[in-house]
C-alpha positions as CSV (number, residue, x, y, z in Angstrom):
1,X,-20.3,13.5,-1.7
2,X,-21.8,10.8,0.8
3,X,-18.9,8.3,2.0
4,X,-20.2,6.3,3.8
5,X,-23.7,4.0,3.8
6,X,-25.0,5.4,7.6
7,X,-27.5,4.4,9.5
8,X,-29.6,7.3,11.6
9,X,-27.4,8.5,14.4
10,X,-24.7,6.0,13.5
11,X,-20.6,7.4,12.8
12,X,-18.9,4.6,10.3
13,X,-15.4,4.9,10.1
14,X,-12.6,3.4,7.9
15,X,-9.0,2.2,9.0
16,X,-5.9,2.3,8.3
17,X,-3.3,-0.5,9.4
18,X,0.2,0.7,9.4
19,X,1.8,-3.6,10.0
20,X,5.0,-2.5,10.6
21,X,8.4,-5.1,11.3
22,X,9.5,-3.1,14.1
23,X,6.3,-1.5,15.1
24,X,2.3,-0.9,14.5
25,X,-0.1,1.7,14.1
26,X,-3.6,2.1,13.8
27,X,-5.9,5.1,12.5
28,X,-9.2,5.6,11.9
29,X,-11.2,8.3,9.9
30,X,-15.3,9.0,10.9
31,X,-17.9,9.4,8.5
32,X,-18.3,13.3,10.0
33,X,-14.7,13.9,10.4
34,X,-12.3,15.7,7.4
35,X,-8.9,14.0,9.1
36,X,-7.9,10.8,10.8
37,X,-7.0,10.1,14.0
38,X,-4.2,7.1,15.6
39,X,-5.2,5.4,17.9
40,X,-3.1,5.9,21.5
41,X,-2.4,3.3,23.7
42,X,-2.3,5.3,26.2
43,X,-5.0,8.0,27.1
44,X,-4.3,11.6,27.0
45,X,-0.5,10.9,25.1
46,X,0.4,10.3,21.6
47,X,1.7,6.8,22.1
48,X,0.8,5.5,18.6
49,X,3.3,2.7,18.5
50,X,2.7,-1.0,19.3
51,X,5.3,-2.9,19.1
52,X,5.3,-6.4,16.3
53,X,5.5,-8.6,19.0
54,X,4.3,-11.4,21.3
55,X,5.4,-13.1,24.0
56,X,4.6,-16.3,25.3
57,X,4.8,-17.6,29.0
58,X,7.0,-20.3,29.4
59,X,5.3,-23.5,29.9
60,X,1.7,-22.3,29.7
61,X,0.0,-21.3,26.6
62,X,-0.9,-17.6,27.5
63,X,0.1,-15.0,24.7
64,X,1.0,-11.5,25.2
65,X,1.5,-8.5,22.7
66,X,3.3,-5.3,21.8
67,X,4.3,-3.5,25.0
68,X,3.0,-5.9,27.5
69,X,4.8,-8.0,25.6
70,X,7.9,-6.2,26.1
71,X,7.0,-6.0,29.5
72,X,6.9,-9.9,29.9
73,X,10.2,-10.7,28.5
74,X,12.3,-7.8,30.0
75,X,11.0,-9.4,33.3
76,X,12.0,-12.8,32.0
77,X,8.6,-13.8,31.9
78,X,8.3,-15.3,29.1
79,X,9.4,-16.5,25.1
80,X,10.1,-13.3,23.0
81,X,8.5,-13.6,19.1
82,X,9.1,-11.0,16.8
83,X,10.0,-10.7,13.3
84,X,6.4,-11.6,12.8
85,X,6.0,-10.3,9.2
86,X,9.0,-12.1,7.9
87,X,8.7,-15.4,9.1
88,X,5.4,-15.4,7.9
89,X,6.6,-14.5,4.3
90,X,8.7,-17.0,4.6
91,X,6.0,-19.8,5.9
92,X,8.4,-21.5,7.8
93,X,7.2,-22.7,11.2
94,X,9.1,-20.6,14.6
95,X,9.9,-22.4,17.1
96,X,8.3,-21.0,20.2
97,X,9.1,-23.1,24.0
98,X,10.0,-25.9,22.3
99,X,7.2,-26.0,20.1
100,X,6.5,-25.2,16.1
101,X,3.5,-22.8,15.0
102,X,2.3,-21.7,11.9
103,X,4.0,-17.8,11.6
104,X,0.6,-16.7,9.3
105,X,-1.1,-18.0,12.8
106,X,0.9,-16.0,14.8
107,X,0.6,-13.0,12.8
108,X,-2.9,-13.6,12.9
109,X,-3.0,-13.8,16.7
110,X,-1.1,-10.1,16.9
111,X,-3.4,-8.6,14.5
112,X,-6.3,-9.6,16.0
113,X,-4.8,-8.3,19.5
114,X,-4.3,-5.1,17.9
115,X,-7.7,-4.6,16.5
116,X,-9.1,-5.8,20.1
117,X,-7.6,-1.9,21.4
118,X,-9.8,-0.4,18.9
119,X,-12.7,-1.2,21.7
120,X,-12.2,2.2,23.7
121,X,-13.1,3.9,20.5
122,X,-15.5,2.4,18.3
123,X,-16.9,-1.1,17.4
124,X,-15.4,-3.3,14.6
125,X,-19.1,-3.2,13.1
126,X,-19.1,0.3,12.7
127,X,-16.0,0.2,9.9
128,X,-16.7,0.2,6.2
129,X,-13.3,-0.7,5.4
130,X,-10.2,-1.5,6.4
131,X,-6.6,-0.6,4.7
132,X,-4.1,-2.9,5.7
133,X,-0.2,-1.0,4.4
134,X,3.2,-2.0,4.8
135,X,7.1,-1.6,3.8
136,X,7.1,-4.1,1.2
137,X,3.4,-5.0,-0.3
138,X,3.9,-7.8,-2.9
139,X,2.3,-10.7,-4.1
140,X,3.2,-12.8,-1.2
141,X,2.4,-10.6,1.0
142,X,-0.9,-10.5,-0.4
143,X,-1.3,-13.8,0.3
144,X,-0.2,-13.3,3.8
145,X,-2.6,-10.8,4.3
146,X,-5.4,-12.8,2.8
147,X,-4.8,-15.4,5.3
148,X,-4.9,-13.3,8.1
149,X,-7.9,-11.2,7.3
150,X,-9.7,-14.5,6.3
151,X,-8.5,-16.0,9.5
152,X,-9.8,-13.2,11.5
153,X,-13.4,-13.3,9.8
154,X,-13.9,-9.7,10.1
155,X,-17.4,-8.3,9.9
156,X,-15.6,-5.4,7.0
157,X,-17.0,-5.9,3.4
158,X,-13.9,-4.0,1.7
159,X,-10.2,-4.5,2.7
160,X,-7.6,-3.2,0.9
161,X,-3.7,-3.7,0.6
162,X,-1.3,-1.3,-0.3
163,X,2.5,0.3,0.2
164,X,3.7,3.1,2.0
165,X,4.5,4.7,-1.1
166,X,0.7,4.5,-1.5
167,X,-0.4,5.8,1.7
168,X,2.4,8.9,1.2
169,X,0.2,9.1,-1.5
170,X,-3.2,9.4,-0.1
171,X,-1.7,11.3,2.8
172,X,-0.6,13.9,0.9
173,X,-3.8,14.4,-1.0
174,X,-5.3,15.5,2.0
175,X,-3.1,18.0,2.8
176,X,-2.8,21.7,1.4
177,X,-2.2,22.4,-2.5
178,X,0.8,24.6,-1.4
179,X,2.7,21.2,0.0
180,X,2.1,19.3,-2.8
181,X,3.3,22.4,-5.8
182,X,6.7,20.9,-5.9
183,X,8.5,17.5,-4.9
184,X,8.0,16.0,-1.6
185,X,10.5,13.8,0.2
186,X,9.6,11.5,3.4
187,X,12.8,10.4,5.4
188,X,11.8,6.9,7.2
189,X,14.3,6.9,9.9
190,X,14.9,4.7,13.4
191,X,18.7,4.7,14.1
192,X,19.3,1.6,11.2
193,X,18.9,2.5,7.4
194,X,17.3,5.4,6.5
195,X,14.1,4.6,3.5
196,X,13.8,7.9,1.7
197,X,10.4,8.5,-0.6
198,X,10.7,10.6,-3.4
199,X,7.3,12.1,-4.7
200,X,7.4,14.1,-7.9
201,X,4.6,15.3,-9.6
202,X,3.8,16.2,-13.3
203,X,1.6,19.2,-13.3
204,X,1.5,19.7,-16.7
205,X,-0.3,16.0,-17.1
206,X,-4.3,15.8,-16.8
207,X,-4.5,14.4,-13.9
208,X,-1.2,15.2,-12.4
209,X,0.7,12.3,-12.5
210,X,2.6,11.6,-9.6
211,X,5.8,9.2,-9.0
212,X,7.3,8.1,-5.9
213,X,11.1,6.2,-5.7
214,X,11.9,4.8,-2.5
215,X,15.9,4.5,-1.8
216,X,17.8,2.7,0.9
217,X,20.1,5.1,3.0
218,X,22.6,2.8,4.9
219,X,25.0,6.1,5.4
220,X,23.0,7.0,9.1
221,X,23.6,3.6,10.9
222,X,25.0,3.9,14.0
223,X,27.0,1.5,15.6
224,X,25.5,1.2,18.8
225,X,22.1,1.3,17.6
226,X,21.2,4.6,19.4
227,X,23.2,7.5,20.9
228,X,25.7,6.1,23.7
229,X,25.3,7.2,27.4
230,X,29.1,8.4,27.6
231,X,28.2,12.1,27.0
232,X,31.6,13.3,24.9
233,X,30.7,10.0,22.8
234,X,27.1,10.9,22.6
235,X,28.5,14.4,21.4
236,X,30.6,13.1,18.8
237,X,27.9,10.9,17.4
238,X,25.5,13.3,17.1
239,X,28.1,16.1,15.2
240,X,28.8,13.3,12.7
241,X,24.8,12.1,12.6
242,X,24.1,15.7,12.0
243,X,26.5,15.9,9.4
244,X,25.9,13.1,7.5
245,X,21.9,14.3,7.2
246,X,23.0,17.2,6.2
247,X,25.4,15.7,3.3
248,X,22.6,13.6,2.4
249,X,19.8,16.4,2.4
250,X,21.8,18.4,0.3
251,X,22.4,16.1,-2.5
252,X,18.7,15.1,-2.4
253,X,17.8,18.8,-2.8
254,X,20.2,20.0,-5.2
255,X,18.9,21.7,-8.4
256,X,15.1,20.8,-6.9
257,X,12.7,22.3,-5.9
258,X,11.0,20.9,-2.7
259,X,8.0,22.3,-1.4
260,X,7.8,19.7,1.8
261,X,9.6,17.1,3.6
262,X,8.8,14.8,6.0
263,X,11.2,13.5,9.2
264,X,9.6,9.8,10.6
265,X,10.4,7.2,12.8
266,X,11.5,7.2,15.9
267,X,15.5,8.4,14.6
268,X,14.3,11.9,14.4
269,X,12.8,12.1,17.7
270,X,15.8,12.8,19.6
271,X,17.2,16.7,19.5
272,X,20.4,15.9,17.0
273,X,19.8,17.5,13.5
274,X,21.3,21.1,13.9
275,X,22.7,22.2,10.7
276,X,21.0,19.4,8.4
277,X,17.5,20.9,9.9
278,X,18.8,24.7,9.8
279,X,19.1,23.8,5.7
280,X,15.7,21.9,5.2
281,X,14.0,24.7,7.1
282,X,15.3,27.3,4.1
283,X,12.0,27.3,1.6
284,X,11.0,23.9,2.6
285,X,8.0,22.9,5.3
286,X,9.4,20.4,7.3
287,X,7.1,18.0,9.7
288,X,8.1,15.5,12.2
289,X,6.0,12.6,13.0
290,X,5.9,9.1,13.3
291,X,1.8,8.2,12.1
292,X,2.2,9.0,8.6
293,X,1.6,5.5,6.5
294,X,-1.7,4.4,9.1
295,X,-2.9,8.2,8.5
296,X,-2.3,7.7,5.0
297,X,-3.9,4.1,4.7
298,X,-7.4,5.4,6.5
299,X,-7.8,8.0,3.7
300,X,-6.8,5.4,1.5
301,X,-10.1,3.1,2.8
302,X,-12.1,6.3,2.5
303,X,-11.3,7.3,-1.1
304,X,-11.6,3.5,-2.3
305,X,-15.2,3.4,-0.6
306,X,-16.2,6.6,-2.2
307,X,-13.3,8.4,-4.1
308,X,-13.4,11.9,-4.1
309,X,-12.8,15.2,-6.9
310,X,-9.1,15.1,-5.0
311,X,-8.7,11.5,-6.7
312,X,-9.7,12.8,-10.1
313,X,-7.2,15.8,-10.0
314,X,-4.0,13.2,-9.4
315,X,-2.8,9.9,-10.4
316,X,-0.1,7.3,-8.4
317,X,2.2,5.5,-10.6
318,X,4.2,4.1,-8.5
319,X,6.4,0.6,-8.6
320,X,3.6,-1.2,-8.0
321,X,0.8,0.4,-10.4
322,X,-0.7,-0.1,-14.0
323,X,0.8,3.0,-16.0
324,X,-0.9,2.0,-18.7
325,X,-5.2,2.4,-20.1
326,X,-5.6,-1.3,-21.4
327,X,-8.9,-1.6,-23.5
328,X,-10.5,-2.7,-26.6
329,X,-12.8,-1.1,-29.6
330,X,-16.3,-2.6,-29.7
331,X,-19.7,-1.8,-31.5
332,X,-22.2,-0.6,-29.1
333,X,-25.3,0.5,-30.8
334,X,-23.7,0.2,-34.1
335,X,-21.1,2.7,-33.3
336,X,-17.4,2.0,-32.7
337,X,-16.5,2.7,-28.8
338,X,-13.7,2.4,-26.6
339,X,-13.6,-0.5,-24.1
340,X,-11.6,-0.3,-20.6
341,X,-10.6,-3.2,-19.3
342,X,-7.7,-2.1,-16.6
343,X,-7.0,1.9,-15.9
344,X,-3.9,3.1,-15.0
345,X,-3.5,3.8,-11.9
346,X,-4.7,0.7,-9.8
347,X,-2.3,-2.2,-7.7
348,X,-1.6,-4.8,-10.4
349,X,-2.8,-7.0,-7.9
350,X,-6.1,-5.7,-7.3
351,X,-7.4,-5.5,-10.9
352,X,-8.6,-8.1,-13.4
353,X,-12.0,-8.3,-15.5
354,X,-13.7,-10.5,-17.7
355,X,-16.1,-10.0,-20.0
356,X,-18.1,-11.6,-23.7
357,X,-17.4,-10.6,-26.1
358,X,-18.9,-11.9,-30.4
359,X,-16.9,-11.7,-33.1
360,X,-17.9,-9.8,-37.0
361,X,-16.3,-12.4,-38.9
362,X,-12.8,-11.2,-37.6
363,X,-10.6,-13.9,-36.1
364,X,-7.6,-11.3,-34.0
365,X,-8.8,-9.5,-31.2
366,X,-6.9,-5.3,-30.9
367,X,-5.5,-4.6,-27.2
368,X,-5.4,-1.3,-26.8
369,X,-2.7,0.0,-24.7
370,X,-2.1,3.9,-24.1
371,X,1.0,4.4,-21.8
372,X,-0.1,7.8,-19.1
373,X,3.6,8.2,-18.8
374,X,4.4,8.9,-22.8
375,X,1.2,9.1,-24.1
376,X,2.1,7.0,-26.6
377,X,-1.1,4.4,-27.9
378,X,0.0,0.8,-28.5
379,X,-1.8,-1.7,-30.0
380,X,-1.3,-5.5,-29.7
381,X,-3.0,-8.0,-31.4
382,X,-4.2,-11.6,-30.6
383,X,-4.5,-13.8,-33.3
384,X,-7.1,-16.3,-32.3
385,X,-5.7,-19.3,-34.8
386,X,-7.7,-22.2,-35.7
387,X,-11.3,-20.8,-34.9
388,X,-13.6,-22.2,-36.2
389,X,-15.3,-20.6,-39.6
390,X,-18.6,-19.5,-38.3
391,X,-21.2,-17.0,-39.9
392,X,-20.5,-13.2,-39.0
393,X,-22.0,-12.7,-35.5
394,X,-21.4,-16.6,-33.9
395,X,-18.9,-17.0,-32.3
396,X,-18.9,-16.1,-28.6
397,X,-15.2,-15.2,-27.2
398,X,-14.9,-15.1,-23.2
399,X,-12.0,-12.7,-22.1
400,X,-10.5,-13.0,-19.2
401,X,-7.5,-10.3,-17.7
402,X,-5.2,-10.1,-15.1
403,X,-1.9,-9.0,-13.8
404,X,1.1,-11.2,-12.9
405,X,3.4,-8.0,-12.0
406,X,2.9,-4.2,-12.6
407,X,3.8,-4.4,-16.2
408,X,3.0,-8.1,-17.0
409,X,-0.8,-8.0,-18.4
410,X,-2.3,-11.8,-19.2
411,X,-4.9,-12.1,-21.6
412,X,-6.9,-15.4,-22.0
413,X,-9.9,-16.0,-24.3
414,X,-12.3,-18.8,-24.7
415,X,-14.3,-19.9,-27.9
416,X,-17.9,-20.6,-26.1
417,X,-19.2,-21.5,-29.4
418,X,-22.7,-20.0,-30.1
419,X,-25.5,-21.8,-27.9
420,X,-27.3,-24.6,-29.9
421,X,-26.3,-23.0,-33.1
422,X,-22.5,-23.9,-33.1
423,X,-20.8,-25.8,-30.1
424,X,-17.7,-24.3,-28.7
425,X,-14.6,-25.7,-29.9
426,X,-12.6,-26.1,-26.8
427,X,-10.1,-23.8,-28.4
428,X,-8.5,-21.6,-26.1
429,X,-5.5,-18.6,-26.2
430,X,-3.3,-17.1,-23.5
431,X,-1.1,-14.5,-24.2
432,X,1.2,-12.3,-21.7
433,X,2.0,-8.6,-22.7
434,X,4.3,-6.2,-21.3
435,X,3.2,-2.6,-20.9
């Protein structure tokens, strides 16, 4: 299967942005290559992670970002600006020497500083598409992203938005069918509350339907952020660190069978988990790693560009995906067929349709709506009151749908009347169902 749209001699690539509060990561995945690669901002070392911040110079309007930025203020160079992502979900302006800016602007401005490393390996007009994935992916963050990437006026005809749950996803789907024959579990730790993914997978669904929960874990904090200097404290903390993975792991695990798990963020870097890894080690593949979500988010870009036969084998239903087929019977060529208008499956906030549709002499329009999870077909029907009488065959009804939340589906249909035969009537109906 061809990915990619190439011209002679030319690699394309797809990316995948990891915007992370804390940190950032970029990866990118070639036309010729099977697996992604993160980009290192240093040569020769694995140094994926750029900080989410700037820094600007006191009294001068020069901007700095992620570890130069660091650099800047530990020398007391400069204004420190971080929680970048939040403030611009909020929209309130920061306050930055004195002055307000806009915080989509200054997200903007870090972003684009980002992309700008990218240079040592490849040209932003050599990417097809770019997958843009963080903690939290919602509505307004959708926005937010909008306004940077529209901001930013990238030369990238497809960019996508989507969770980590959705890149652990896409990551996985990648990786070898022995990983994925059982549950997964990816630990997201770095010293403060622990975010644990839960994958299960339904092999005895066509496609294999797979859910993901992601829990809080607020038992690992420590108090002093990181391990102490004192060594006999620094001993004590990790005993009761190692202790209270292990407590946790072996809850998670119990009656379960897990085929992988997943240790990331900088938490599991240092050498404290003893007994709590001794007992994920026992039928379990463990990997450590910190790249996972921008890995995850470049296969993501690749299989939304050109999805391939490992996208037909499974399904994502996660929090923020359709889990039901929504459609409609119509006559084609005389013969009753089925209609999709949103699969199951897809971001709520990525789908909508609209379409024409004419009427027999009917005046209710059938939703069909067949739930992946139970199987179970549902129909709803909209009753289009007032419509005009018309003969069998003229009336012209425009449907429009969309999604307000994952299992919020909003139907709205227009009578377009029937050219110079009938005028429309100005009539219209909206109706929201839950799925």
């Amino acid at each position: 299967m061809q990915f990619f749209k190439e011209s002679k001699n030319a690699r394309r690539y797809v990316l995948g942005y990891d915007l992370g509060e804390d940190v950032s990561q970029i990866s990118f995945l070639a036309s010729d290559s099977d697996l992604p690669e993160t980009l290192s901002t240093l040569a020769g070392a694995e140094a994926y992670n750029i900080p989410t911040v700037l820094c600007k110079r006191k009294d001068v309007n020069q901007w700095f970002y992620g570890k130069e930025a660091i650099a800047k203020i530990e020398a007391e160079e400069g204004v420190r600006v971080d929680g970048l992502i939040e403030a611009a979900r909020s929209g309130k302006r920061v306050n930055v020497d004195g002055t307000g800016y806009d915080p989509v602007s200054l997200l903007t401005l870090f972003v684009k500083r980002t992309l700008s490393l990218l240079s040592m390996e490849l040209s932003m007009d050599m990417v097809d598409a770019i997958a843009f994935t963080t903690r939290t992916m919602d509505s307004r963050m959708i926005e937010v992203l909008s306004e940077v990437t529209g901001a930013l006026s990238l030369p990238v005809k497809n960019i996508f938005y989507q969770s980590y749950e959705d890149s652990l996803y896409h990551y996985m789907l990648y990786q070898p069918d022995e990983l994925l024959s059982h549950a997964v579990i990816a630990c997201d730790y770095s010293f403060g509350e622990m975010t644990v993914y839960d994958m299960k997978l339904n092999h005895r669904t066509k496609p294999i339907v797979v859910t993901i929960d992601k829990t809080t874990y607020g038992g690992m904090v420590l108090s002093q952020g990181r391990f102490s200097e004192n060594a006999k404290e620094r001993e004590e903390q990790v005993v009761r660190l190692d202790q209270k993975f292990l407590e946790f792991a072996e809850k998670t695990m119990e009656g379960r069978i897990v085929s992988s798990v997943f240790l990331l963020g900088d938490g599991f870097r240092d050498q404290w988990m003893q007994k709590s890894l001794e007992f994920l080690c026992r039928t379990r593949r463990v990997f450590q790693g910190n790249n996972l979500f921008s890995k995850g988010a470049s296969i993501a870009a690749r299989e939304k560009v050109g999805p391939s036969e490992r996208m037909e084998k499974y399904v994502l239903l996660d929090g923020g995906k359709l889990k039901s087929n929504i459609g409609l019977l119509v006559k084609k060529q005389g013969k009753e067929a089925y209609h999709a208008l949103l699969d199951a499956g897809e971001n709520w906030y990525d789908i909508g349709t609209s379409l024409d549709l004419i009427l027999e002499d009917e005046n209710y329009i059938d939703i069909i709506i067949t739930s992946l999870t139970a199987g179970e077909k549902h129909v709803h029907t909209i009753e289009l009151n007032d419509l005009p009488e018309r003969p069998p065959r003229t009336t012209r009804l425009r449907m429009k749908v969309s999604m307000r939340a994952a299992d919020k589906v909003i139907i709205h249909i227009e009578d377009m009347g029937f050219g110079e035969l009938f005028e429309n009537s100005g009539l219209s109906w909206s109706e929201e169902i839950s799925v």
